[in-house]
N, C-alpha and C positions, 0 to 999 in steps of 0.2 A: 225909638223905644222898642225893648223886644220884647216880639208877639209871642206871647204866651203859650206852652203847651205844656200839661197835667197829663199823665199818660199814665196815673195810677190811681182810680175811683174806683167808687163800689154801691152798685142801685141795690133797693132793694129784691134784688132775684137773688140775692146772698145773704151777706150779710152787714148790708148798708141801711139807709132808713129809709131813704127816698125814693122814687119810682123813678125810672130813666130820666122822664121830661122834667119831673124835678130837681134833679141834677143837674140837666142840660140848661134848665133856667140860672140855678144857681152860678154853675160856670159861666154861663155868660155873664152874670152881673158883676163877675173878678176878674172879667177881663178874659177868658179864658179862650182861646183859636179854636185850640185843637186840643182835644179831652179825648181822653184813650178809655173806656170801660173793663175793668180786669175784674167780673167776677170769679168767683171764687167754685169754679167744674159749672159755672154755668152759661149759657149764651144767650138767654131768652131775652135778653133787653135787646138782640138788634131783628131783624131790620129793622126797628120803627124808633130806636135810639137814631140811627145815621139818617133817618128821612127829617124827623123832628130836627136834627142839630144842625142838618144842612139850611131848613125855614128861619132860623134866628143866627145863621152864616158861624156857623162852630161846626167844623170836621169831626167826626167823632170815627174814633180808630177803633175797632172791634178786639175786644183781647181777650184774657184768659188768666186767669192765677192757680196753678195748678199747685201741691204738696207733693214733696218728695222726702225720702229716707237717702241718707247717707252718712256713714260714721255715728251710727244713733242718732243723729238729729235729725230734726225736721226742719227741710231748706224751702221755698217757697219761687215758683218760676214762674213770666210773665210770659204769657205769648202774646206776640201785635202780627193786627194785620191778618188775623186767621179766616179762613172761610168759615162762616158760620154757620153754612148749609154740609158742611164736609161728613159723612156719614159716620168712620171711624171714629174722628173725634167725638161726633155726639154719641156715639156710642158708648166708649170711653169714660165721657162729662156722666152718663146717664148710671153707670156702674160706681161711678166714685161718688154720686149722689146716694144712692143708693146705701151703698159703705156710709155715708154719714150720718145717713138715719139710723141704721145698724147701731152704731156707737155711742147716737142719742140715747136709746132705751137704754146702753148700759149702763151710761152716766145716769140716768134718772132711777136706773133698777137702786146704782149704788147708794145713790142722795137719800132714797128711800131709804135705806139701811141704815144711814145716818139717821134719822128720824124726822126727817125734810119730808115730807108728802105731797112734792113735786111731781103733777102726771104730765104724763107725758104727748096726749092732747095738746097741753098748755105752748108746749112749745112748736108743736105743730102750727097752734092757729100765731103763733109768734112768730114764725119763718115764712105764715104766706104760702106765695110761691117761689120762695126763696130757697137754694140749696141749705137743709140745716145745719148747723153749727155750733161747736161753744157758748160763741158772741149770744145767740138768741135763747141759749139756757139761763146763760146770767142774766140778759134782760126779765126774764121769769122769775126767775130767785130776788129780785129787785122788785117788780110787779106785785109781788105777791108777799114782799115783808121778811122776805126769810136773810136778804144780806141787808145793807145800807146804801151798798152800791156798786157798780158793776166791776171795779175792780176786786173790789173784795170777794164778790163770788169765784173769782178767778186764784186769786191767793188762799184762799181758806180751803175752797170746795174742787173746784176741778182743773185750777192748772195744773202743770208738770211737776210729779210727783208729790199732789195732794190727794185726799182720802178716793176722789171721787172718778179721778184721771183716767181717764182712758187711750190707750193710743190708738191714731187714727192709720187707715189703709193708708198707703200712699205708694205711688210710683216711683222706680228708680230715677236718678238726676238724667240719665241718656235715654229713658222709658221717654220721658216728659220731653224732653227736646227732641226727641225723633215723632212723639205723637203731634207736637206745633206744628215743625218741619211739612211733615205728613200734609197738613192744612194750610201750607200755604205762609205759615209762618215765621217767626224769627224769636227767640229764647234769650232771656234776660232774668236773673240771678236780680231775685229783687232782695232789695234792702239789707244786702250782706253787714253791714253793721252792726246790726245785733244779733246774729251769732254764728257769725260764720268767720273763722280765722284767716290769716292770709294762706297757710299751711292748704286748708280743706279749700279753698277757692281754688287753688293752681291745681286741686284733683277735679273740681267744679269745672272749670275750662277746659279740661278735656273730653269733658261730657258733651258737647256738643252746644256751649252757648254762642248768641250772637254777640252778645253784650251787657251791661253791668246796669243796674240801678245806680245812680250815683249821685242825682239829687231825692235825698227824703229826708223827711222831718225826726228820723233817729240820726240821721248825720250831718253833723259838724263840719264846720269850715276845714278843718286839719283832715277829717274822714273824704268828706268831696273832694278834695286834693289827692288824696292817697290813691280812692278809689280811680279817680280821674287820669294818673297817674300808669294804674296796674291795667286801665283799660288802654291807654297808649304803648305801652309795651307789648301788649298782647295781640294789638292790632283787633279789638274789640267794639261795639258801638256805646254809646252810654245813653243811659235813658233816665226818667227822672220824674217825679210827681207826688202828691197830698199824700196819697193811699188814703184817702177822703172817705169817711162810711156816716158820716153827722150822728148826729144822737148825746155825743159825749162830751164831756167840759170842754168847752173855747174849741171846740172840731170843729164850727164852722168857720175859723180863723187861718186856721191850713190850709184852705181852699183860695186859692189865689196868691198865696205864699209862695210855695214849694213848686214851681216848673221850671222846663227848660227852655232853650231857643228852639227855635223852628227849623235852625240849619242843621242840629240833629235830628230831627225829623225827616228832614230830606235825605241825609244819610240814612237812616233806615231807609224810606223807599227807595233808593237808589238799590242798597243790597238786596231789596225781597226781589227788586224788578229783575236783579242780575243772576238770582237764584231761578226768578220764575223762565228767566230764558233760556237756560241751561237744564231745566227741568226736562 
C-alpha cells in the first residue's frame, strides 16, 4: 500500500483553523507518514510541529507558502525542507506579515465605505497568531451577518477585482526561490492549475524552481498527467498534497485524499542533500 505524503497544509499560524498538533492528529487518523506544513510567510508552527509529529511517528516537513507577482498575477511558491531558524528568511516572513496587515486595514477601510462596519480588531482576534489574510476577513463578514458565507464574501466584497480588493505585496518568482534556496530549501510552483498557463510556467522554470505541485485537489486526472509530464521534460521534482486549511464544506475530506508516494519524497531529500553538499 502507499505510504502516504500530504506536503500542502495549513495550521492555524495562517490561515487554517487548527493548531499544529491538530493537524498532526488529524493526519494521522488519514493515514497520513509524512505531512509537510506550508504556512502562508509564516514558521511559527515548528519546532514543536516535528517534535509532536515525530511522538505519533508522522515526519512533518517544515515549508513555507510564499506569494509572488508575475505577468500581473499572483502565483503562489512552496518551500520544503527550509531551516526555520534561518534569520533572512524570518526576516523576510516578518516584513511580508507585516504587508498583510497593512492591506487588512485597507480592505476594511474600503468595506467601511461600503457601509459594512467591519473593524478591524475583529479580524485581528480572527487571525490569532496567525499571519493575516483574506481567508480571515471573510470568516468575519460570515461571523458577524454581513455575507452568507465565505465564498460569497470573497465574490461580492474582496476578491479580484471586487469593490473592496486590495492587492497584496509580494515578491518576485526568483525573489522567492532564491529567499528558500537561501534556507536551505527547494521551490515548488504550487497548484499551477488554476491559473497559471503552460506559456507563463516555462517563464516560471526559469525562475529558479525545483519542482511542480502536481497532485491537488484543483487538478484532474488529464491536469496531473500534464503537469506530470512538463515536470519529466524539465527534469523537475513533483510534489503534491490537500492544501488542507479545515473550516469549509467537506475540507475535512481532502485530507487524506490528495498525497503522494514517499518515493518522491526521497527524491526531494536526495536533491536538498546534493544541494546542501555542494553548498
Amino acid at each position: 500500500m502507499s505510504i502516504k505524503a500530504d506536503l500542502h497544509t495549513h495550521t492555524n499560524r495562517s490561515d487554517g483553523i487548527y493548531s499544529p498538533d491538530e493537524l498532526i492528529r488529524k493526519a494521522h487518523s488519514k493515514g497520513i507518514v509524512i505531512l509537510g506544513i506550508t504556512d502562508h510567510d509564516n514558521l511559527g508552527a515548528f519546532p514543536r510541529a516535528i517534535e509532536f509529529g515525530a511522538s505519533l511517528g508522522v515526519e512533518v516537513i517544515p515549508g513555507v507558502e510564499l506569494s509572488a507577482n508575475v505577468a500581473e498575477k499572483e502565483i503562489h511558491i512552496l518551500g520544503y525542507f527550509v531551516d526555520f531558524t534561518n534569520g533572512r528568511l524570518l526576516e523576510y516572513l516578518k516584513l511580508l506579515r507585516d504587508e498583510r496587515a497593512k492591506r487588512a486595514v485597507r480592505i476594511v477601510e474600503k468595506l467601511n465605505q461600503l457601509n459594512i462596519p467591519l473593524k478591524f480588531e475583529s479580524v485581528q482576534r480572527r487571525a490569532g497568531s496567525g499571519a493575516i489574510g483574506r481567508p480571515h476577513i471573510a470568516m468575519v463578514l460570515v461571523d458577524e451577518g454581513f455575507v452568507s458565507d465565505y465564498q460569497t464574501a470573497f465574490n461580492r466584497y474582496i476578491g479580484f477585482g471586487c469593490p473592496a480588493y486590495e492587492k497584496k505585496f509580494n515578491l518576485a518568482p526568483a525573489e522567492a526561490c532564491s529567499l528558500i534556496a537561501s534556507a536551505g530549501g527547494l521551490s515548488f510552483l504550487a497548484h499551477p492549475g488554476r491559473s497559471v498557463d503552460d506559456k507563463l510556467l516555462k517563464t516560471l522554470i526559469k525562475s529558479g524552481l525545483d519542482g511542480i505541485e502536481v497532485v491537488h485537489p484543483s487538478h484532474n486526472e488529464n491536469l496531473v498527467s500534464h503537469y506530470r509530464g512538463i515536470a519529466a521534460r524539465n527534469f523537475l521534482l513533483e510534489s503534491g498534497g490537500s492544501d488542507f486549511h479545515g473550516g469549509k464544506d467537506n475540507d475535512d475530506d481532502v485530507l487524506g485524499s490528495y498525497y503522494i508516494d514517499i518515493s518522491r519524497v526521497d527524491e526531494m531529500k536526495r536533491k536538498r542533500n546534493s544541494h546542501a553538499a555542494n553548498f
